[in-house]
DOMIKOL-731300 format. One line per field, with one value per residue (C-alpha): residue number from 1; residue in one letter; y, x, z negated. Coordinates in Angstrom, 1 decimal. Each point is the difference from the previous one (the first is absolute). Layout:
// DOMIKOL-731300
nr <- [NUM ...]
rest <- [A ...]
yy <- [Y ...]
xx <- [X ...]
zz <- [Z ...]
//
This chain:
// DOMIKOL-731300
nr <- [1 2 3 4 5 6 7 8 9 10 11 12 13 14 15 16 17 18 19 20 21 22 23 24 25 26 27 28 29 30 31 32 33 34 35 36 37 38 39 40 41 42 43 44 45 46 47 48 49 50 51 52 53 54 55 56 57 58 59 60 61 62 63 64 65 66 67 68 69 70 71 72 73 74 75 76 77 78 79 80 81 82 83 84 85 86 87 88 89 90 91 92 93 94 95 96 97 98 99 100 101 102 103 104 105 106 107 108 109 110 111 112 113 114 115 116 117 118 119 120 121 122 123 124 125 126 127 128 129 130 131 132 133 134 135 136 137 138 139 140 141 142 143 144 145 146 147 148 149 150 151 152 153 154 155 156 157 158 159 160 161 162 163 164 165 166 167 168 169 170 171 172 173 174 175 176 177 178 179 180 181 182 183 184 185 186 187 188 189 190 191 192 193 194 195 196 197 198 199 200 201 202 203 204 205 206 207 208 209 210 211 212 213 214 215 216 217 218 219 220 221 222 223 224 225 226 227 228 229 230 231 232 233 234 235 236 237 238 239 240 241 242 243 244 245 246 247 248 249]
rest <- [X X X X X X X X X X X X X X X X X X X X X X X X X X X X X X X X X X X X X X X X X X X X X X X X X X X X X X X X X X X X X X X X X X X X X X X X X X X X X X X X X X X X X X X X X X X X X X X X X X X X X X X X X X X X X X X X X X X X X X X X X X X X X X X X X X X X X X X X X X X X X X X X X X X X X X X X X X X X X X X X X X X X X X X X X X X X X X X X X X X X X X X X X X X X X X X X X X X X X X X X X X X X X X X X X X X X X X X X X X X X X X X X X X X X X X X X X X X X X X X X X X X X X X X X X]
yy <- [-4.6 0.8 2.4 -1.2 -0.2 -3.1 -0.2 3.8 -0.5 1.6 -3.4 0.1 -2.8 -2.4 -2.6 -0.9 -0.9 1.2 3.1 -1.2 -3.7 -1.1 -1.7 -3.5 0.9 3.0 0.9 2.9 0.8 2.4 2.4 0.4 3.1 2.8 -1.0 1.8 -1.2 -1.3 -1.6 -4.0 0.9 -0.8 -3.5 -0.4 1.0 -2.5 -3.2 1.0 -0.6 -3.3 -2.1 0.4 -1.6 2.9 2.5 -1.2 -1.0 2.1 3.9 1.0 2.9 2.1 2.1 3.3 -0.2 1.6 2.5 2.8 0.6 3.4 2.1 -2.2 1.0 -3.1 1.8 -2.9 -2.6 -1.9 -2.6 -2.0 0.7 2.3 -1.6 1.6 -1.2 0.8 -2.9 -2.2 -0.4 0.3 -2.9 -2.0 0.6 -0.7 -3.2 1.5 -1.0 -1.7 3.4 0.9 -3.3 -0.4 3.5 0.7 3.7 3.0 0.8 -4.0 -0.1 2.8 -1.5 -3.4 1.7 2.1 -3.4 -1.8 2.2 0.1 -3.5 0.0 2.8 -2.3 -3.0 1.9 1.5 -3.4 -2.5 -1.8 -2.4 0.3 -3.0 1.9 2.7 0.4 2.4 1.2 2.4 1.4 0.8 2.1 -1.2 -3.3 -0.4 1.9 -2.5 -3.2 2.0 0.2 -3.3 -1.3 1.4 -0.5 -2.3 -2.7 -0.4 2.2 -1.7 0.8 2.4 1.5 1.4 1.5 1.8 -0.4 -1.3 -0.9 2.4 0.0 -3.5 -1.1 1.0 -1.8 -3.4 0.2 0.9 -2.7 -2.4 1.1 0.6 -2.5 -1.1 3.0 -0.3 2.2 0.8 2.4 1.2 2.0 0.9 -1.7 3.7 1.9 3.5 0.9 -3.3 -2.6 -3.4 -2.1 2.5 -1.9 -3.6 0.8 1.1 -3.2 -2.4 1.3 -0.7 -3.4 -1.2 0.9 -1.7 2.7 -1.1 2.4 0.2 1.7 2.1 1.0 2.1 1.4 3.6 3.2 1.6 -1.0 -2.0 -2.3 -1.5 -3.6 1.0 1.7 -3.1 -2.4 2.4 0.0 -3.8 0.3 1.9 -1.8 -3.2 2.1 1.9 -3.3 -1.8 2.8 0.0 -3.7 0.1 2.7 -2.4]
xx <- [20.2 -3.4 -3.2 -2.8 -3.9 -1.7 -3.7 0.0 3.0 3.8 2.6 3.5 1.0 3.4 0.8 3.6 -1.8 1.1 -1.8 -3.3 0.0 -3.0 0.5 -0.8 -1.0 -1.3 0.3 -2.0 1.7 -2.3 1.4 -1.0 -1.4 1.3 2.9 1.3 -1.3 3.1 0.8 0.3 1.9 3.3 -1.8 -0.5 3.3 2.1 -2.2 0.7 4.1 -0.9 -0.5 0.2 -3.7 -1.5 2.2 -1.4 -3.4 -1.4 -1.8 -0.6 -2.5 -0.4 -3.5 -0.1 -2.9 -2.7 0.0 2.2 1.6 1.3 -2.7 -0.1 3.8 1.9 1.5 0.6 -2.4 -2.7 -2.3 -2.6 -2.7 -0.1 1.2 0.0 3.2 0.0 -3.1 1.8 3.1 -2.4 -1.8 3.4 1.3 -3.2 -0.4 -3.7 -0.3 -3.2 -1.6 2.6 0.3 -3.7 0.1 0.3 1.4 -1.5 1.7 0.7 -2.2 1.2 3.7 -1.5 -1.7 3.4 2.0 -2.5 0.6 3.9 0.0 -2.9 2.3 3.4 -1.9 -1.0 3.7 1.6 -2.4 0.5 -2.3 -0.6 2.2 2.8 -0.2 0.6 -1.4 1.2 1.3 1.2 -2.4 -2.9 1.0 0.1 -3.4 -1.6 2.1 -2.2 -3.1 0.7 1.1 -2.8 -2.5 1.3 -1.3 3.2 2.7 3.1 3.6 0.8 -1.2 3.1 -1.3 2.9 -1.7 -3.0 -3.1 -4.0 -2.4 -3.6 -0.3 -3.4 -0.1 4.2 -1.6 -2.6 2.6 2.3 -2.2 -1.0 3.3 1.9 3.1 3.0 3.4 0.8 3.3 -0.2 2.4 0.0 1.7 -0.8 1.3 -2.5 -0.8 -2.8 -1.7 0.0 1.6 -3.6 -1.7 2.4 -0.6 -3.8 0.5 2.3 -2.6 -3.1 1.8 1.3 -3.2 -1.9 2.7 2.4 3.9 1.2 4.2 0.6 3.3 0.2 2.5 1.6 -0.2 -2.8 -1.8 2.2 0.8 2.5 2.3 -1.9 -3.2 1.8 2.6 -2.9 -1.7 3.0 -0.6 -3.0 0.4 2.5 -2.1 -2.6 2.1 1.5 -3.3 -1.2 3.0 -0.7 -3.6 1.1 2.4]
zz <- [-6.7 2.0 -1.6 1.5 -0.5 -0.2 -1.8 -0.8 -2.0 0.4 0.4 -0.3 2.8 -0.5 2.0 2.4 3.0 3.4 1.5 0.9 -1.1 -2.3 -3.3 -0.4 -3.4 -2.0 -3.6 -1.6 -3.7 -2.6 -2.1 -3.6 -1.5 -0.1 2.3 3.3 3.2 0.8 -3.8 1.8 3.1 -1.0 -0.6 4.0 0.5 -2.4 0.7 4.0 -1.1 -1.3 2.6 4.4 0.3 -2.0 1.7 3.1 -0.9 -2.8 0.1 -3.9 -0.3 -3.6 0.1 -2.2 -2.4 0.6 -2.6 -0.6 -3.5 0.7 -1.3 -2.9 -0.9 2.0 3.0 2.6 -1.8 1.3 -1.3 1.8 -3.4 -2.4 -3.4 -3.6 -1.0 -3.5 -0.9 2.7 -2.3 -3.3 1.6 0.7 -3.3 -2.1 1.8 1.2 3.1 0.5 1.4 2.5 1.5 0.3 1.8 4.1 -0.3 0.7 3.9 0.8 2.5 2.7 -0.9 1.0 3.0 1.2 -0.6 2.5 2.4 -0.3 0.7 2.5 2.1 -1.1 1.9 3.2 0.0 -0.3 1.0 -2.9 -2.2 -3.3 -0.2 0.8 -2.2 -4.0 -2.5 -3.1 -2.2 -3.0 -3.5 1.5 3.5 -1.2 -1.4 2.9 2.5 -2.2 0.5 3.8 0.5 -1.8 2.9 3.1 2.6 -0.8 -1.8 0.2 0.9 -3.8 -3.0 -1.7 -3.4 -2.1 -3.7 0.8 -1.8 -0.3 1.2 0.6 -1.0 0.5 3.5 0.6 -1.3 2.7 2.6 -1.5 0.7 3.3 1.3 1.9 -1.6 -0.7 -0.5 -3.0 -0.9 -3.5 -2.6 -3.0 -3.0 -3.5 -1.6 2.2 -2.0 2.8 1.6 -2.4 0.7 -0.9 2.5 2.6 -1.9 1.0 3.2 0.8 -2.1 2.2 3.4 -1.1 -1.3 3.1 1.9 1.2 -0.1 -1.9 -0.8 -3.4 -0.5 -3.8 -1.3 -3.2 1.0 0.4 2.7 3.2 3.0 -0.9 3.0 -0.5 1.4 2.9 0.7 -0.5 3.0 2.1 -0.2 1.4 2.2 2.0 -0.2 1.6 2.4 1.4 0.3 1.9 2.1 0.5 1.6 2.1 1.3]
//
């Protein structure tokens, strides 16, 4: 595993490609808050066992946050926005959740900003499209991957969304509309204590009603990735791997 920086952010690199050969397709992972920089890398590394046509085709890339936790007593953490977890759960547990999911965080915007350039400097790196690339992530990571994907020029090969839910609202049912159609693979758990299982049934309403294909993984379970979401993304990303291996034929 590679440290590199892309966008003004520290990456942990994965891939099984030979010494100097360039992936066919790129995956940039977010962690969630408060995790290590390195919290999704042992992702990369299982879904490369899965299948030869990712080991030979795929570069994953997980960004540190932007923010360091240390001085605020979480040695190692990182978050990409500052969050007041205390009136987060409240919020999740009282079932008031109007606010937050009307909000765009304090600190969203220079995430969004450092993201665009990590897969601004991925493209020049690779020479890949946007086509070829998918964005997603893990609670925090997750909802700042929809924010992203929601801006750029075109759509991204696939959105992976795992935890995550509705933010800033009025300005996503704009983008919705605007954006050409995504792929959107989510999940989330129905015993979530922190993000709340309708913030994900809003998130995955506003994309399918603005025409965005969205695949919806629920689960009995909390806070997590369950191993769905990542076989469903293996899937995909051997169908992507192969036809990329197919035009450069």
């Amino acid at each position: 595993m590679a440290q590199r920086q892309l966008g003004k952010l520290n990456c942990h690199v994965v891939d099984g490609l030979s010494s100097g050969a360039q992936p066919s397709i790129a995956v940039v992972l977010c962690h969630g808050y408060g995790a290590p920089a390195d919290d999704l890398a042992p992702i990369g590394a299982e879904l490369l066992q899965t299948d030869p046509a990712i080991r030979s085709g795929v570069r994953f890339y997980f960004p540190a946050a932007v923010l360091d936790l240390g001085p605020a007593g979480l040695p190692g953490g990182r978050a990409w926005w500052p969050l007041d977890m205390e009136r987060l759960v409240m919020a999740a547990q009282t079932g008031r959740w109007d606010e937050m999911r009307r909000q765009a965080p304090p600190g969203l915007d220079l995430a969004r900003e450092r993201m665009m350039g990590l897969i601004a400097d991925i493209r020049r790196e690779t020479g890949l499209p946007l086509a070829r690339i998918v964005l997603g992530g893990f609670s925090q990571g997750a909802m700042l991957s929809a924010d992203v994907a929601l801006r750029l020029e075109e759509p991204v090969a696939t959105v992976c969304l795992a935890s995550g839910v509705l933010l800033a609202e009025p300005e996503w049912k704009v983008l919705a509309a605007k954006q050409a159609p995504l792929d959107v693979l989510m999940s989330h758990g129905t015993q979530d204590p922190i993000l709340p299982f309708f913030g994900a049934e809003a998130l995955r309403d506003l994309l399918i009603a603005h025409g965005h294909k969205v695949e919806f993984l629920p689960f009995s379970g909390g806070h997590t990735i369950p191993w769905p979401i990542l076989g469903a993304l293996a899937k995909r990303l051997v169908r992507l791997a192969q036809n990329a291996a197919g035009d450069e034929c």
